[in-house]
C-alpha positions as CSV (number, residue, x, y, z in Angstrom):
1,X,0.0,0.0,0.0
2,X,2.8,2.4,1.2
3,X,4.2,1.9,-2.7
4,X,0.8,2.7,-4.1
5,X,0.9,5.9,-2.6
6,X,4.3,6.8,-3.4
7,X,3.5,5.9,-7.0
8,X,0.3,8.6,-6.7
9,X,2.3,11.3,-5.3
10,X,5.1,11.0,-7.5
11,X,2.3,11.0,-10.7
12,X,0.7,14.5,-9.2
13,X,4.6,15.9,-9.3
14,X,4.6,15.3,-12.9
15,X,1.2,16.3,-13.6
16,X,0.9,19.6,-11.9
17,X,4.0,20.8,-13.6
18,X,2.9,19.4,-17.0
19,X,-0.5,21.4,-16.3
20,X,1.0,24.7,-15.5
21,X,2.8,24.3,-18.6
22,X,-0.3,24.0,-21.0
23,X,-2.0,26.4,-19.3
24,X,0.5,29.0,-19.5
25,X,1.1,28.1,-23.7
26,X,-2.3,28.8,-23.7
27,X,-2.6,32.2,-21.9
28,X,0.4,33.2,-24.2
29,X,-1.3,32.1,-27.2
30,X,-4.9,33.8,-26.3
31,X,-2.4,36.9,-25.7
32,X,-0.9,37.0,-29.3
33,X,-4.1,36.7,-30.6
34,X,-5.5,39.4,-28.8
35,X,-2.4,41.5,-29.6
36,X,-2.7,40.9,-33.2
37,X,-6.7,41.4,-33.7
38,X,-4.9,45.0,-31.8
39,X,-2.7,45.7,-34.4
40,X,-4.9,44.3,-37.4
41,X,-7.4,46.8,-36.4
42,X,-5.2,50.0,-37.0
43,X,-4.4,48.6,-40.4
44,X,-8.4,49.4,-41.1
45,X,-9.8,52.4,-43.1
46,X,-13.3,53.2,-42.9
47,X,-15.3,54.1,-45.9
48,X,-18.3,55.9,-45.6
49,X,-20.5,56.5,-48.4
50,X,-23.7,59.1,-47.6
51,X,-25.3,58.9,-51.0
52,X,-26.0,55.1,-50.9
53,X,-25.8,55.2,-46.7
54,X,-23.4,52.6,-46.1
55,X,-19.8,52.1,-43.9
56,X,-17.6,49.6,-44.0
57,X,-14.2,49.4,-42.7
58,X,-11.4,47.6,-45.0
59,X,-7.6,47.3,-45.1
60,X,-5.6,50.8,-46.0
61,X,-2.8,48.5,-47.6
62,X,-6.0,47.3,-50.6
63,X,-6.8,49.5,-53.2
64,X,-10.2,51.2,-53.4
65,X,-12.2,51.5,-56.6
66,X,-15.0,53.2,-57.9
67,X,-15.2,52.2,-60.9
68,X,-15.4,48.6,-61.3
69,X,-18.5,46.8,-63.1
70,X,-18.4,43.5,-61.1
71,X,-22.6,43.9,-61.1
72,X,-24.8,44.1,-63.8
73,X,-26.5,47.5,-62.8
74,X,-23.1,49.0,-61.5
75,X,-20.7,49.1,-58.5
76,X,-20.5,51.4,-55.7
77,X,-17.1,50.6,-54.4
78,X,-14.7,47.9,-55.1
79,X,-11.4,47.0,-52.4
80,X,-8.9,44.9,-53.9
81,X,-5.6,43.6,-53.1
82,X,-3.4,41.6,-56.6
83,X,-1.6,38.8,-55.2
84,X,2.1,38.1,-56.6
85,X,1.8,36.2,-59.6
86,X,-1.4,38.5,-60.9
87,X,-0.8,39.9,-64.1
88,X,-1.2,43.4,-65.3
89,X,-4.2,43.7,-68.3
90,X,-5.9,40.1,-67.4
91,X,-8.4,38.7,-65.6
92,X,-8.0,39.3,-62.2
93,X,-7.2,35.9,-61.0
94,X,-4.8,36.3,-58.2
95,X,-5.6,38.4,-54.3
96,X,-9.0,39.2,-53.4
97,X,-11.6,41.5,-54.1
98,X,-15.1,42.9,-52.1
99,X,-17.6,44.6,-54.7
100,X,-20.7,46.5,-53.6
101,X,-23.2,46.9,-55.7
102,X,-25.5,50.0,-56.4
103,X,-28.8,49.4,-54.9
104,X,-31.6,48.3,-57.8
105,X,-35.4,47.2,-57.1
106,X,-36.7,43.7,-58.5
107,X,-40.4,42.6,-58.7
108,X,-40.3,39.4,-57.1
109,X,-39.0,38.0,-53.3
110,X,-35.2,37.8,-53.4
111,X,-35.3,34.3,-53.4
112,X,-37.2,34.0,-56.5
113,X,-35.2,36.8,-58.1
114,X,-31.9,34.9,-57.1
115,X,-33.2,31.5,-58.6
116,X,-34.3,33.1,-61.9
117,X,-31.1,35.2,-62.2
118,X,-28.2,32.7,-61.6
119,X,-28.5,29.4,-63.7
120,X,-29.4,25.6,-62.7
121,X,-26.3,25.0,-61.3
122,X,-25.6,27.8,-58.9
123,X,-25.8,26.7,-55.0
124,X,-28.0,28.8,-52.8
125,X,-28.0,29.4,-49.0
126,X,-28.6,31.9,-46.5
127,X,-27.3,33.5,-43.4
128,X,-27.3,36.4,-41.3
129,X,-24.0,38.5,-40.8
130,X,-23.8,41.8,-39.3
131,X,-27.6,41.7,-38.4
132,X,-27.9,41.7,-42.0
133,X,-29.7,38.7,-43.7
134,X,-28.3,37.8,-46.8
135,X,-29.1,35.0,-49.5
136,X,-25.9,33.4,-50.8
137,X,-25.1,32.2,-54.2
138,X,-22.0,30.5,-55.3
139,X,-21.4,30.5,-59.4
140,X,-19.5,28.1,-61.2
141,X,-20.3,28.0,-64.3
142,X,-18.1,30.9,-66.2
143,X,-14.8,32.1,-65.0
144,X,-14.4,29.1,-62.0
145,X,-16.3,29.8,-58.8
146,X,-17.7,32.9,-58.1
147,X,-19.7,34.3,-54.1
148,X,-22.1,36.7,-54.4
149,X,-24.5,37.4,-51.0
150,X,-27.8,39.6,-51.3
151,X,-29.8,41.4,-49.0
152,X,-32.6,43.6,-49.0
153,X,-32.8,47.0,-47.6
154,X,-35.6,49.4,-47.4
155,X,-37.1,47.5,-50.9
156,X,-33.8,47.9,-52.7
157,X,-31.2,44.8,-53.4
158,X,-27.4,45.4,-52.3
159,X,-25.1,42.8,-53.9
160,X,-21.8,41.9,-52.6
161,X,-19.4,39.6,-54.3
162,X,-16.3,38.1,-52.7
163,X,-13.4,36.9,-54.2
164,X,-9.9,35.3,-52.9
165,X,-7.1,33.2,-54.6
166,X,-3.4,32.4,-53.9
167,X,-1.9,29.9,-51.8
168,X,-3.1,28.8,-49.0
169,X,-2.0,30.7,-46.8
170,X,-2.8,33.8,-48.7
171,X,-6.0,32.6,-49.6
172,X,-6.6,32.0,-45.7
173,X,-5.6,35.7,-44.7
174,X,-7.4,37.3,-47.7
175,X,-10.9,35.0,-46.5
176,X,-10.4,36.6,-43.1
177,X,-10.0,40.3,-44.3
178,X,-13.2,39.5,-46.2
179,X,-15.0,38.2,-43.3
180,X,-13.6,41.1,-40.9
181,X,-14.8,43.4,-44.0
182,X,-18.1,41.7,-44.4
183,X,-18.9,41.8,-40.6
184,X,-18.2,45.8,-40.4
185,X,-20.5,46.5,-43.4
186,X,-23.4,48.5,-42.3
187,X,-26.3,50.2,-44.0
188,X,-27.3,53.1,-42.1
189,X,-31.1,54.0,-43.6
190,X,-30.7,57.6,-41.8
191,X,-27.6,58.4,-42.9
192,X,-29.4,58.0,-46.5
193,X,-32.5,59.8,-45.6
194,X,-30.4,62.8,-44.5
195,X,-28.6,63.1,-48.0
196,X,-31.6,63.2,-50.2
């Protein structure tokens, strides 16, 4: 019995130790994380645009357009970043990309709309980001696969389409910029009121 205990004792030497250790790797780790969502967040611009009432806030390093024809009725704004082994004069095939659409009216539900816009082979979902809800539609029928979410807002459709290619790490970053971009988007109905 006397060895049984010994045995116990000397396993809750090792263990408490071994313990202390994991927990501190993960305080440090939750820390860095912390630190760098810190430092991400100074990297942000925020657009504002009072004509069509929306914000968003995206990365100062991407390039801001406004005058990109992603969608079929027009663009508001466009951010994009070209990844390394993009081209100049070609299809942009390489970084990422977040397109806003100008706001346009349809006579149907968005749903039906979204079905009888995009072809057979088009998947649809839906989900709700940034107290938004949005339909989603992913393309890929023309120039590979394509994300395009919809919502409505006081009876006009905003598009947004989403694009990121490179490696995988790049491609990882650039999907988190979109979804820290994605999350920030707001449509502020006064702020539109005020301007007309």
């Amino acid at each position: 019995m006397v060895k049984v205990k010994k045995k116990r004792l000397q396993l809750w030497w090792i263990f408490i130790p071994v313990a202390l250790i994991v927990l501190f790797g993960i305080w440090t780790f939750s820390e860095n994380i912390l630190s760098q969502t810190q430092q991400s967040s100074s990297a942000y611009a925020l657009y504002q645009d009072s004509s069509y009432g929306l914000s968003i806030e995206y990365p100062k390093a991407w390039k801001m357009k406004t005058d990109t024809h992603v969608f079929e009725n027009g663009d508001i704004v466009a951010f994009q970043v070209k990844g390394p082994t993009q081209k100049r004069y070609t299809e942009f095939i390489d970084g990422a990309r977040f397109v806003i659409s100008k706001p346009f009216t349809i006579d149907t539900d968005l749903k039906t709309w979204m079905k009888s816009y995009f072809n057979d082979q088009a998947r649809f979902s839906e989900f709700t980001l940034a107290k938004y809800p949005f339909e989603e539609v992913e393309d890929c029928s023309s120039f590979g696969c394509m994300r395009y979410y919809f919502t409505m807002i006081d009876n006009q459709v905003y598009g947004v389409f989403l694009f990121a290619e490179g490696t995988t790490e790049e491609s990882a970053a650039y999907d988190n910029t979109l979804l820290y971009m994605f999350q920030s988007l707001t449509f502020d109905k006064d702020q539109k009121s005020r301007s007309s």
